[in-house]
C-alpha positions in Angstrom: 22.3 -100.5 15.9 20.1 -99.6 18.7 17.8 -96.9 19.0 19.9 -95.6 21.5 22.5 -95.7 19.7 20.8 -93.4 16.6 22.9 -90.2 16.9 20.3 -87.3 16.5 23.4 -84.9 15.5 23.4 -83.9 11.5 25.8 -85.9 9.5 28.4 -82.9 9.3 27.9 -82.1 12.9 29.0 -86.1 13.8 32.2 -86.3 12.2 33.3 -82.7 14.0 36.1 -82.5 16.5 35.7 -81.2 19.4 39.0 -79.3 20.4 41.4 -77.0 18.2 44.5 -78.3 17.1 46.1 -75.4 18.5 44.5 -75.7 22.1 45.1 -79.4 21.8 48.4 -79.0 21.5 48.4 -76.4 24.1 46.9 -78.9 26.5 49.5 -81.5 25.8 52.4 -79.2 26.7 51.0 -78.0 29.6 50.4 -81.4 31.1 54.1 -82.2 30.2 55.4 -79.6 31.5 53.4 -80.0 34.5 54.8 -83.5 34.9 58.4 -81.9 34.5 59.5 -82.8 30.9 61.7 -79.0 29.8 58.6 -77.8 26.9 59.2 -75.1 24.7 56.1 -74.3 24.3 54.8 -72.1 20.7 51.7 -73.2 20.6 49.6 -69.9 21.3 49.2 -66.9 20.1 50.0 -65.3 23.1 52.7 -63.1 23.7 55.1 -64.6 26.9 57.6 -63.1 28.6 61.3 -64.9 29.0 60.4 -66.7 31.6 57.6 -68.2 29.7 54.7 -66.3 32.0 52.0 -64.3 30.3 52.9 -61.0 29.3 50.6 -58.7 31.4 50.1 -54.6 30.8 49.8 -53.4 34.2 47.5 -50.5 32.8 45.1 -53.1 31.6 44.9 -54.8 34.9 43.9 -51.4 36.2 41.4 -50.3 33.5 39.6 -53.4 33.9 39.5 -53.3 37.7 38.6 -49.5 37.7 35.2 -50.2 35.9 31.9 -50.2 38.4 30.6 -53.5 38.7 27.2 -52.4 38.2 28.3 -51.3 34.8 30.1 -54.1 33.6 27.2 -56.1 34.6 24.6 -54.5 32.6 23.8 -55.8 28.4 26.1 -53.7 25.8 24.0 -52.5 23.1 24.2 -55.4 20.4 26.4 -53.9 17.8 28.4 -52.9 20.3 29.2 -49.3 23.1 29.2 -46.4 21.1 32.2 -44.8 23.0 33.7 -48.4 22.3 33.1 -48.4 18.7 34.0 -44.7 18.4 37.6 -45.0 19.7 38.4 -47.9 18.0 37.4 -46.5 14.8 39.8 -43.7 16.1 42.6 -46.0 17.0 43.0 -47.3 13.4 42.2 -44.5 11.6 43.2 -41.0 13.9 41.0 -38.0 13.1 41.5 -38.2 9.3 38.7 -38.3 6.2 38.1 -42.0 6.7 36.7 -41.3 10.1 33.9 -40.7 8.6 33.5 -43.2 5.7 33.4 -46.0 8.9 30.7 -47.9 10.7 31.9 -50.8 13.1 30.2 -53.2 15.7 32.0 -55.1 18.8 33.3 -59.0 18.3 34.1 -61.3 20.7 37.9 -60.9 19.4 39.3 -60.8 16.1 38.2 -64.1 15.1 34.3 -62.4 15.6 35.7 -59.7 13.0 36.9 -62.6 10.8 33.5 -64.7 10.8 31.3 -61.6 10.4 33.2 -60.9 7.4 32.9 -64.4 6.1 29.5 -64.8 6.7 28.4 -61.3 5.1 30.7 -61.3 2.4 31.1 -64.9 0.4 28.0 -66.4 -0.4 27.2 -70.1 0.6 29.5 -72.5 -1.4 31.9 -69.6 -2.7 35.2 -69.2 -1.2 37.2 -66.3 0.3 40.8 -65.5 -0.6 44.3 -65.3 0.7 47.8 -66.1 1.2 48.8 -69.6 1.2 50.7 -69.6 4.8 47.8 -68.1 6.9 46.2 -68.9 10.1 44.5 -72.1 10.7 41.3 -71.0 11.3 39.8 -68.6 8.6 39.1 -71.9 6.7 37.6 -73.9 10.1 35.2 -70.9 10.2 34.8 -70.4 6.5 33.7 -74.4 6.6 31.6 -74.3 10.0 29.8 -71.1 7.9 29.4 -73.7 4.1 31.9 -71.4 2.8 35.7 -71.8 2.3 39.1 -70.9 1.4 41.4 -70.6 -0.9 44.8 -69.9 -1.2 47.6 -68.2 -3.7 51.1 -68.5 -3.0 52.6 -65.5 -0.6 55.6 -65.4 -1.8 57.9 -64.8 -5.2 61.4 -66.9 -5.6 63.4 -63.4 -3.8 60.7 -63.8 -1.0 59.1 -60.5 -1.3 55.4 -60.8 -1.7 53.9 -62.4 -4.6 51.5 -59.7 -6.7 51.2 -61.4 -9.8 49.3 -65.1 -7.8 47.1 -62.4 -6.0 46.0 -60.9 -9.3 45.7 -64.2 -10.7 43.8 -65.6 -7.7 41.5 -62.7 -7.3 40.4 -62.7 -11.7 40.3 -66.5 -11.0 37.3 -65.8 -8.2 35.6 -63.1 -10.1 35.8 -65.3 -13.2 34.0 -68.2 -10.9 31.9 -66.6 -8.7 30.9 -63.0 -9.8 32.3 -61.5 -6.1 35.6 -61.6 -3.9 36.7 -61.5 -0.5 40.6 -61.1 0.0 41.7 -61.3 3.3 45.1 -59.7 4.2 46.8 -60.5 7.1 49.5 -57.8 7.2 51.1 -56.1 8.9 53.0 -58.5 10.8 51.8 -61.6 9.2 50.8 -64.5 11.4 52.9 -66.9 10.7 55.6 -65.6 9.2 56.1 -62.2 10.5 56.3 -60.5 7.3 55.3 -56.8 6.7 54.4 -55.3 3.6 56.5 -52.4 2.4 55.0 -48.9 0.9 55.6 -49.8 -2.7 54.0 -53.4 -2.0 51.0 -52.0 -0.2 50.3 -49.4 -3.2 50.2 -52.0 -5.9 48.4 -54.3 -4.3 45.5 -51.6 -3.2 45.8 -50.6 -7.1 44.9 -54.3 -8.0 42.2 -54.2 -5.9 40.6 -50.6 -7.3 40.9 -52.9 -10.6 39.4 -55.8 -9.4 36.3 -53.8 -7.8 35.6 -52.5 -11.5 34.8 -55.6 -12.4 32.8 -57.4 -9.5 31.5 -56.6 -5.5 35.0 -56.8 -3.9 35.7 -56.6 -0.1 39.2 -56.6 1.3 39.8 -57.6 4.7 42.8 -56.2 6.5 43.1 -58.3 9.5 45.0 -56.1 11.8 45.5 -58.7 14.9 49.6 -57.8 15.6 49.6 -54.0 13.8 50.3 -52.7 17.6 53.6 -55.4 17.3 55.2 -53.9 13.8 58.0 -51.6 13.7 58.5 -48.3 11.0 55.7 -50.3 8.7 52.8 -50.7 11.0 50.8 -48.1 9.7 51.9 -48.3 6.3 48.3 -49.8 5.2 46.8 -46.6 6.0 47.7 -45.1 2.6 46.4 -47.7 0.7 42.8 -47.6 2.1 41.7 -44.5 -0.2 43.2 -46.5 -3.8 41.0 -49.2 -2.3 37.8 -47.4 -1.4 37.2 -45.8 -4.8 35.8 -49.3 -5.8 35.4 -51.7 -2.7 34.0 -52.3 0.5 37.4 -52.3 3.2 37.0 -54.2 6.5 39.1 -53.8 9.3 39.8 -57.0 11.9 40.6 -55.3 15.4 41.6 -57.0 18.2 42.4 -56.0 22.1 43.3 -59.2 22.5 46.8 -58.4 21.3 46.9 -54.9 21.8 45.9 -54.7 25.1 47.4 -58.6 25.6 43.9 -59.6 26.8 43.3 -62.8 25.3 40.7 -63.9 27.5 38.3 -60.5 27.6 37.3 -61.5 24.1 37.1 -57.8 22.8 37.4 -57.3 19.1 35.6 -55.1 16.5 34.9 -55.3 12.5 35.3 -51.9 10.9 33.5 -51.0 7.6 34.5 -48.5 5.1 32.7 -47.6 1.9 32.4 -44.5 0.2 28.0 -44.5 -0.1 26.3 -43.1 3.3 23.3 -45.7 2.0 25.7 -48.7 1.6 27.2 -47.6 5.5 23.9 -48.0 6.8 23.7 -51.2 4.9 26.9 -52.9 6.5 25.9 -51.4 9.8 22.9 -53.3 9.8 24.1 -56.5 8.4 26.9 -56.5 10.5 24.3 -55.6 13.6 22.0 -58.4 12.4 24.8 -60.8 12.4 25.6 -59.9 16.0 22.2 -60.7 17.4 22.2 -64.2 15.4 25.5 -65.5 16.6 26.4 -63.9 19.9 24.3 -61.3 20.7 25.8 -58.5 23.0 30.1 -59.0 23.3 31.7 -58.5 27.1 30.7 -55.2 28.5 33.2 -55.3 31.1 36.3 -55.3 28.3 34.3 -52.8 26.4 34.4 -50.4 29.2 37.8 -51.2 29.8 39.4 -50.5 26.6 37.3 -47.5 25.9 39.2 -45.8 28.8 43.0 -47.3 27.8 41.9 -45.9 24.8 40.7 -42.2 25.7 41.8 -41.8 28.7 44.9 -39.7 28.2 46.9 -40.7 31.5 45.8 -44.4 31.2 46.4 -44.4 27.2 50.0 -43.2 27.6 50.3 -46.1 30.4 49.4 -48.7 27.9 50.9 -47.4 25.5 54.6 -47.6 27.4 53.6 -51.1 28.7 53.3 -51.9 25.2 56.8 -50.8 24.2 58.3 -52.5 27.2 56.9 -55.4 24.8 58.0 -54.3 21.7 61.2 -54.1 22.3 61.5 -57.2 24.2 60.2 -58.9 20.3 62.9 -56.7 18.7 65.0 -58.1 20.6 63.6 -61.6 19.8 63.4 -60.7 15.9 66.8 -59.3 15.8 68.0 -63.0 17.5 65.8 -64.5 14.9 67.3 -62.9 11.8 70.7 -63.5 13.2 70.9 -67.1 13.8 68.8 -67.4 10.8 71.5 -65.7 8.5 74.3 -67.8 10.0 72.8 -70.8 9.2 71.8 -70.1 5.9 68.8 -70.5 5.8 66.6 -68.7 3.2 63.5 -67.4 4.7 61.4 -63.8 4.5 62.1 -60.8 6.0 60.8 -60.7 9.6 58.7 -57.1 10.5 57.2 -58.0 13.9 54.6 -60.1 15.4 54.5 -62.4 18.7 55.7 -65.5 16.4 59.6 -65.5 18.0 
């Protein structure tokens, strides 16, 4: 070997690819399809329309272009706008008590939310928890972080959610590592579209209050498609007060799926805890973390989705854009269930989600 040859990379960074399976894939049906091979493409996690286009919200379009260039050209504070931070704490949680048990920073997208909470929540070498169908990268990031993740299985022979393997999983991480962080992916579960009911979402927050007796536990609702579920979409709601009598709650918001704006990278973690100290704590861990990793998100989507989200006449715009989508995935789920029952096959109930 010569000297030139002598990679100066660290031995974990050498043996890294350089391109997500995902986007790989992406890549490769995009280049076929290009060539004019007939792809049906399900790669992203992107909502299209039938004709296989880009679902767009003309109120978005709008908002973004509305905003003064001299503003959107200016630094955001690091954690994040105020007004930003504000009514997206609002968005998830209304004008109710938990308003005010919440502190929350900017992300560039939901998968900012899902690193901050990895890397300020599961110490070096531990591992986080969830479901055993999940999306492919909590563990990429867990790993890139020397963390990881492990897994319990979802679901129970009828194919409602499993509670018992959660308990177990969760007593199995206290038992090993003094600390847990569960991360839920509901509603509208990416993969599988799968929502939890009332009674499931009330046993497994009472699991939680039990674990959080025992150990520092966080629960991490990530929250990606909640703007995509049907009559159970808000259902976690009433679960977050069981929870917050012993635990730290995160929340995992994302405009890239409500607002269908992939690309702005706009996202936000939101804290809850019970202690004003232990807010201030979490608001500057979660600051700090922000000024290591990314520093300030995209000011220009933060402007933008502060006014689709306060702006009355723009919110109810967005808000009927986004039942034009809606239904168009009911109508996609409903297919789904169909064909599935026909043909036998024996798989979970289907809530919502961009997965069809």
């Amino acid at each position: 070997m010569t000297q030139a040859s002598i990679s100066a990379l660290t031995s974990a960074s050498q043996a890294r690819e350089g391109n997500d399976p995902i986007f790989r894939l992406n890549g490769e049906a995009r280049a076929r399809a290009a060539a004019g091979e007939s792809i049906l493409d399900a790669t992203m996690g992107a909502l299209m329309d039938d004709a296989g286009r880009i679902a767009v919200m003309p109120s978005v379009s709008e908002a973004l272009a509305r905003v003064p260039a001299g503003k959107a050209a200016g630094y955001s504070p690091i954690s994040g706008s105020p007004p930003f931070l504000e009514a997206v704490r609002k968005d998830l949680l209304g004008n109710s008590d938990l308003l005010q048990t919440s502190v929350a920073v900017t992300t560039p997208g939901g998968s900012g939310a899902i690193y901050q909470a990895i890397k300020n929540f599961v110490e070096p070498r531990h591992h986080a928890l969830t479901t055993d169908y999940c999306w492919g990268p909590y563990p990429v990031i867990a790993q890139h972080l020397e963390r990881d993740v492990s897994t319990f299985p979802m679901f129970s022979p009828d194919l409602s959610f499993d509670l018992e393997a959660m308990k177990q999983g969760m007593h199995q991480h206290i038992n090993s590592q003094g600390r847990l962080l569960l991360i839920l992916n509901f509603p509208c579960h990416n993969p599988t579209g799968y929502s939890l009911d009332s009674s499931e979402w009330l046993s497994i927050a009472e699991a939680v209050r039990s674990a959080g007796e025992k150990a520092p536990v966080a629960v991490l609702l990530d929250l990606a498609y909640h703007r995509f579920g049907g009559e159970s979409a808000d259902l976690w709601i009433d679960a977050l007060p069981t929870m917050l009598e012993t635990t730290t709650v995160l929340l995992a918001w994302t405009a890239s799926k409500s607002f269908c704006q992939y690309g702005a990278r706009i996202g936000s973690l939101v804290a809850l805890h019970r202690d004003h100290e232990e807010r201030n704590k979490l608001a500057n861990a979660l600051g700090f973390t922000c000024r290591a990793t990314w520093s300030n998100s995209n000011h220009l989507g933060q402007l933008a989705v502060t006014d689709l989200l306060v702006d009355p006449e723009l919110s109810n715009r967005a808000d009927a854009d986004r039942a034009e989508l809606v239904e168009l995935l009911r109508t996609r789920v409903e297919a789904f269930n169909s064909a599935a029952s026909a043909a036998g096959l024996h798989v979970p109930r289907y809530d919502g989600g961009i997965f069809v």
